[in-house]
C-alpha positions in Angstrom: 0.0 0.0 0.0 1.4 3.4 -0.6 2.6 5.3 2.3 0.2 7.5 3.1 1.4 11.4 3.8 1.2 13.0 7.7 -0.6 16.2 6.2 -2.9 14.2 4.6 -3.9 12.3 7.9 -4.6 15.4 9.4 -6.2 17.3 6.4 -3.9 20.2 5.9 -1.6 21.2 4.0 2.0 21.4 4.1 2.2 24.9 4.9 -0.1 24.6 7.5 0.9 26.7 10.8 1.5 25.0 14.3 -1.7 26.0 15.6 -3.5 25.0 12.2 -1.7 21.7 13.2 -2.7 21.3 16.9 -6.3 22.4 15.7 -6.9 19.9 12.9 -5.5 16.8 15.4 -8.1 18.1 18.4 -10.6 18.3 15.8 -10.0 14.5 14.1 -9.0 13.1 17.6 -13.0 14.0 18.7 -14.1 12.5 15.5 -12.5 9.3 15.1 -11.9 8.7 19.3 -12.6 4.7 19.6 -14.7 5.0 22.7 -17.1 7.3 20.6 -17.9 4.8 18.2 -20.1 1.3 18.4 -17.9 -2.0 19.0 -18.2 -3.4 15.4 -16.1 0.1 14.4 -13.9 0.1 17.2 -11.1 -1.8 15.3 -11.1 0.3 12.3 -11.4 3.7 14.5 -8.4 2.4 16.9 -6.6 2.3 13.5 -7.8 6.0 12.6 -6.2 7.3 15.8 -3.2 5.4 16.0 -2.4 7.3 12.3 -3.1 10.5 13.5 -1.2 10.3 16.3 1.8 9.4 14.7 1.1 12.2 12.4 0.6 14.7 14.9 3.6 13.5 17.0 6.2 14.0 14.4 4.6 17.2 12.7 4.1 18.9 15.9 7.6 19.6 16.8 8.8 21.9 14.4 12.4 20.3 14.6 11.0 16.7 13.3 9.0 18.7 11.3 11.8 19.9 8.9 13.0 16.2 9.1 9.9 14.7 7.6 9.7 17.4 5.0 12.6 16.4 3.8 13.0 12.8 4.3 9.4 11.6 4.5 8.3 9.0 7.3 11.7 7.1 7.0 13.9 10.6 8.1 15.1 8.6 11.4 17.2 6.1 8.6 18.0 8.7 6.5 19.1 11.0 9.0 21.2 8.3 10.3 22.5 7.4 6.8 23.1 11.0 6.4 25.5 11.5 9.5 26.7 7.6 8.5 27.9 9.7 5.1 29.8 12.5 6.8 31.8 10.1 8.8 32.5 7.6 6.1 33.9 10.6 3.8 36.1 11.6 7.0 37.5 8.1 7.4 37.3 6.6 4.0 37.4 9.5 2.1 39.1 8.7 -1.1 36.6 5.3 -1.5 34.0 7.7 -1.0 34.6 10.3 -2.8 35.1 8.1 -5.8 31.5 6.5 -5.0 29.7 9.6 -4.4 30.8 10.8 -8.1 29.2 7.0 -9.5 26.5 6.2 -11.1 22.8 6.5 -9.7 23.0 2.9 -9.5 25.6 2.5 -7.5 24.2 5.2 -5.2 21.2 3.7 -5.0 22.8 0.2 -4.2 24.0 1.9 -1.1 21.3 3.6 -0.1 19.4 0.3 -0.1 22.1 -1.3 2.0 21.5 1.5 4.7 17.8 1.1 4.5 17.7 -2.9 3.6 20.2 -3.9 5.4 22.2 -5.8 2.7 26.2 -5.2 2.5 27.9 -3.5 -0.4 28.6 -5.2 -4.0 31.6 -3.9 -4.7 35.0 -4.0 -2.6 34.1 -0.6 -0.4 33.4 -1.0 3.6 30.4 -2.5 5.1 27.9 0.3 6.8 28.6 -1.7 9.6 31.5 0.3 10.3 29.4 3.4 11.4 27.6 4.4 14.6 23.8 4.2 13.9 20.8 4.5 16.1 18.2 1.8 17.5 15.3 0.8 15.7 12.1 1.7 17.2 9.9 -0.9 18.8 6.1 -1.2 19.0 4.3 -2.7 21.7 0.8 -2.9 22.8 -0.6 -2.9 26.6 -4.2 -3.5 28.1 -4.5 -1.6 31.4 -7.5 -1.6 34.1 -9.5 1.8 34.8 -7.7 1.4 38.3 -4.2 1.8 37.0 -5.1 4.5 34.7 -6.3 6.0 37.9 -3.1 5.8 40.2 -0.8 4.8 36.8 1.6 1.4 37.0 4.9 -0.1 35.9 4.7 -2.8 33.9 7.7 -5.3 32.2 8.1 -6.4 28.8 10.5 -9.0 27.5 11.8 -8.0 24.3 13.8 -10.2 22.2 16.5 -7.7 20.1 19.1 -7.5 18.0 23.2 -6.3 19.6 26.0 -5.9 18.0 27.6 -9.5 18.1 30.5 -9.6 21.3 32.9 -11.5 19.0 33.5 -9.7 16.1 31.7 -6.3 17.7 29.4 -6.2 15.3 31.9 -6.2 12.2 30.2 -9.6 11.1 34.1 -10.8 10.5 37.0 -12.2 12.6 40.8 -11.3 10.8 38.8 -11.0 7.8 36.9 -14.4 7.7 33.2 -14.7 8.6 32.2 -14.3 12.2 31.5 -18.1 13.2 29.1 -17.0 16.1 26.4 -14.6 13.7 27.6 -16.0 10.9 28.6 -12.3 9.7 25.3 -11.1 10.4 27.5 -8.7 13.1 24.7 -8.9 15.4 23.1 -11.5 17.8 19.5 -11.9 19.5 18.9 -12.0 23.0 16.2 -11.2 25.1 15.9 -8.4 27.5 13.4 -7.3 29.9 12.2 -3.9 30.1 10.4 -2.1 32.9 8.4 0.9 32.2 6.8 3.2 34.4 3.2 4.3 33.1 1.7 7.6 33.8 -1.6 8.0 35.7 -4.5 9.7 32.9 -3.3 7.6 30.0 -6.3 7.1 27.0 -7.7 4.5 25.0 -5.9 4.2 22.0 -3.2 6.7 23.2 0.4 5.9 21.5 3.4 6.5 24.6 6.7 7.3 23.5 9.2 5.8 26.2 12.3 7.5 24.9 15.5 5.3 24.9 13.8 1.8 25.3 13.9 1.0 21.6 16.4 -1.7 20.7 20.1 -0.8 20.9 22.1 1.1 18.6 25.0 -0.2 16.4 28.6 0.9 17.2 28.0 2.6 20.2 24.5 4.8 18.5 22.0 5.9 20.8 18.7 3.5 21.9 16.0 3.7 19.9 12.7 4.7 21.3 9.7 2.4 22.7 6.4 2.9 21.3 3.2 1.6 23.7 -0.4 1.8 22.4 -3.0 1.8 25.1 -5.9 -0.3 25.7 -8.6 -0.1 28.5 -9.9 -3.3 29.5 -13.3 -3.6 30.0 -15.1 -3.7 33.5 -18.1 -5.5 34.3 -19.6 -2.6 36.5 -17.7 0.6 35.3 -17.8 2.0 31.9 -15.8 4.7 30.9 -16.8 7.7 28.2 -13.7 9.7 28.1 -13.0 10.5 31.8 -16.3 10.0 33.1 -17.1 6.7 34.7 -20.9 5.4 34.2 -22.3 2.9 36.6 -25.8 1.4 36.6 -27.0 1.6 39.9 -30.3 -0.8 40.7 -33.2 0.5 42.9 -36.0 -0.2 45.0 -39.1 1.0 43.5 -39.7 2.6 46.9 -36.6 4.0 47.4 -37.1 5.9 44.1 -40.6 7.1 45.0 -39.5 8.4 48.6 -36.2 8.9 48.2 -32.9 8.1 49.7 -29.2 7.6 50.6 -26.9 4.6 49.6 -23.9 3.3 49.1 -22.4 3.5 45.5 -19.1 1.7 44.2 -16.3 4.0 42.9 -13.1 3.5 41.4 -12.0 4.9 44.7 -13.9 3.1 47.1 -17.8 3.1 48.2 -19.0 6.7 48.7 -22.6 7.6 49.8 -25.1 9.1 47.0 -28.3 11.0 48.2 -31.4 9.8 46.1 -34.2 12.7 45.5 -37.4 11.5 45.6 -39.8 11.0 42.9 -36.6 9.4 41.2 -37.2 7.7 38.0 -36.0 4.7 36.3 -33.3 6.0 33.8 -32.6 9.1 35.9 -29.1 9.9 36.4 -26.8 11.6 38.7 -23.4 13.1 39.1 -20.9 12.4 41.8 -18.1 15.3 40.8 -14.2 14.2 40.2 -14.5 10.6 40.6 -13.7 9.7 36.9 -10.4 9.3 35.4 -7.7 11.7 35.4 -6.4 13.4 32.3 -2.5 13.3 32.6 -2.7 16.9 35.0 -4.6 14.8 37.5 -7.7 16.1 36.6 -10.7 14.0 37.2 -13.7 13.5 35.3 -16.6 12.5 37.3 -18.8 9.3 38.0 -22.3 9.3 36.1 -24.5 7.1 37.9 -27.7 5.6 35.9 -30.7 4.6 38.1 -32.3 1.4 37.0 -36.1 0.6 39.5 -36.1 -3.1 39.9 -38.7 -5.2 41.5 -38.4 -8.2 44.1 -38.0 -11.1 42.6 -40.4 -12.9 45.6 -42.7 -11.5 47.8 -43.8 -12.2 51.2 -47.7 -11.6 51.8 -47.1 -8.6 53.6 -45.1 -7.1 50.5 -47.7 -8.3 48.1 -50.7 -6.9 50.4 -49.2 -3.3 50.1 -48.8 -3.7 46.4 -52.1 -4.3 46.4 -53.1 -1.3 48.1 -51.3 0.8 46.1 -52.3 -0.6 43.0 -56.1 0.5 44.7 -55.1 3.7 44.7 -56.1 6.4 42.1 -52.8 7.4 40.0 -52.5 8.3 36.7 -52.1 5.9 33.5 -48.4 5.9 32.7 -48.5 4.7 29.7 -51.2 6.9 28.3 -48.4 9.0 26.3 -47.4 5.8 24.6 -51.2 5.6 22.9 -50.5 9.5 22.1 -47.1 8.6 20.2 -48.7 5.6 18.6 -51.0 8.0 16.9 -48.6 10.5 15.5 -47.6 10.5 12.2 
């Protein structure tokens, strides 16, 4: 598939301002949020989000920004192929001098071995010989409403590629092939990672933990480590943003007369005052007990009444029903006859 352009993602052009940047990623972010969306479009929209993030992320710094102009999304290899260049024409500078004035070919050839990974054709030195960053790594992580309440550390094993420890990453031993990576110059071993994840994270949020990527070749810098988010779902709490929902059941007569309970919260049970006269469906608001956003925050807890009735009844119970359903009260279901003849 062809790669599809950042501006493009977020609908702008590419002269578009900073603020015309931030703008059009608040405005898609709202559009195509997964929790905003029904369950059998929740895979797609996760998708949707995930490429405007990683838009947004590298157009919003204006330093990246330059980078991606002029590279395009691979600007992390070419800017490492690009320094790769300057310090082969230092130390190798009449081979590459002599390549540099080549045909487009041979260029090319070489610029696929940065990109590709394959070694050179002709008799000039391997790339390996150059410092070069990490590669990126992508990971994904499923987190409960609770730890994106009080945030968490979690640990990942990571199987990566190093710079082989007998021929140090050369891929040859007094110029034969390294016998233990086969002059591959680098080796895979697992490693495990521990990273410590901020309270107020989203769903479908991408986190950049800088310098967790895999290692870099010839003493290069770490690449960076890439989580997407997750929620998991929770039988009783439902999340719509930062507000919590909860569906709290009722008696019938604590709805008619009102009263005060005991209501779960991602915090622990707090106490919720019931106004009479309550209906089924009715809802009400206990302030800052939703999820943080990542300044701490809160949202707050939207709590849905739902009347039930007892299951069994004992003769007293079913005498007072009686009574009441003696008494003169209005029809509640003369608005649905009303409705019915609309047209």
């Amino acid at each position: 598939m062809p790669e599809k352009n950042y501006y493009d993602v977020l609908g702008i052009s590419k002269t578009a301002s900073q603020d015309e940047i931030k703008r059009a990623y608040r405005r898609l972010a709202r559009k195509v949020h997964p929790d905003l969306h029904a369950s059998s479009k929740k895979g797609e929209m996760e998708e949707k989000f995930k490429q405007l993030t990683e838009a947004y992320e590298v157009l919003k710094d204006p330093e990246t920004r330059k980078k991606y102009d002029r590279y395009g999304k691979n600007w992390k290899e070419a800017e490492a192929y690009e320094r790769a260049r300057e310090q082969a024409g230092a130390q190798q500078g009449e081979w590459f001098g002599s390549f540099s004035q080549g045909e487009p070919r041979e260029y090319q050839d070489f610029f696929e071995q940065i990109f590709g990974g394959s070694r050179p054709k002709g008799g000039g030195p391997s790339f390996r010989g150059f410092a070069m960053a990490g590669a990126d790594l992508e990971a994904s992580i499923e987190l409960s409403l609770r730890e994106v309440l009080t945030g968490t550390s979690r640990r990942f094993t990571i199987h990566e590629q190093v710079d082989c420890k007998t021929c140090h990453g050369k891929g040859k031993v007094e110029n034969k092939p390294c016998h233990t990576c086969g002059g591959a110059g680098t080796t895979t071993i697992p490693r495990t990672v521990e990273v410590r994840i901020p309270a107020g994270v989203r769903q479908g949020e991408r986190l950049k933990v800088a310098g967790k990527g895999s290692p870099g070749h010839l003493g290069g810098p770490r690449g960076n480590l890439y989580l997407s988010i997750h929620l998991k779902p929770h039988r009783l709490f439902h999340h719509d943003k930062q507000n919590v929902i909860v569906v709290l059941p009722v008696w019938p007569w604590e709805a008619a007369l009102g009263t005060t309970v005991e209501v779960p919260t991602l915090d622990g049970p707090v106490k919720l005052k019931i106004p009479p006269k309550s209906s089924s469906g009715s809802k009400l608001r206990l302030k800052g007990k939703g999820l943080p956003d990542r300044s701490g925050k809160r949202g707050d807890q939207l709590v849905t009444l739902k009347v039930v009735v007892p299951s069994s009844l004992t003769d007293e119970e079913t005498r007072l029903y009686e009574q009441l359903g003696k008494t003169a009260h209005p029809d509640p279901r003369q608005s649905l006859f009303q409705e019915a003849a609309y047209e």
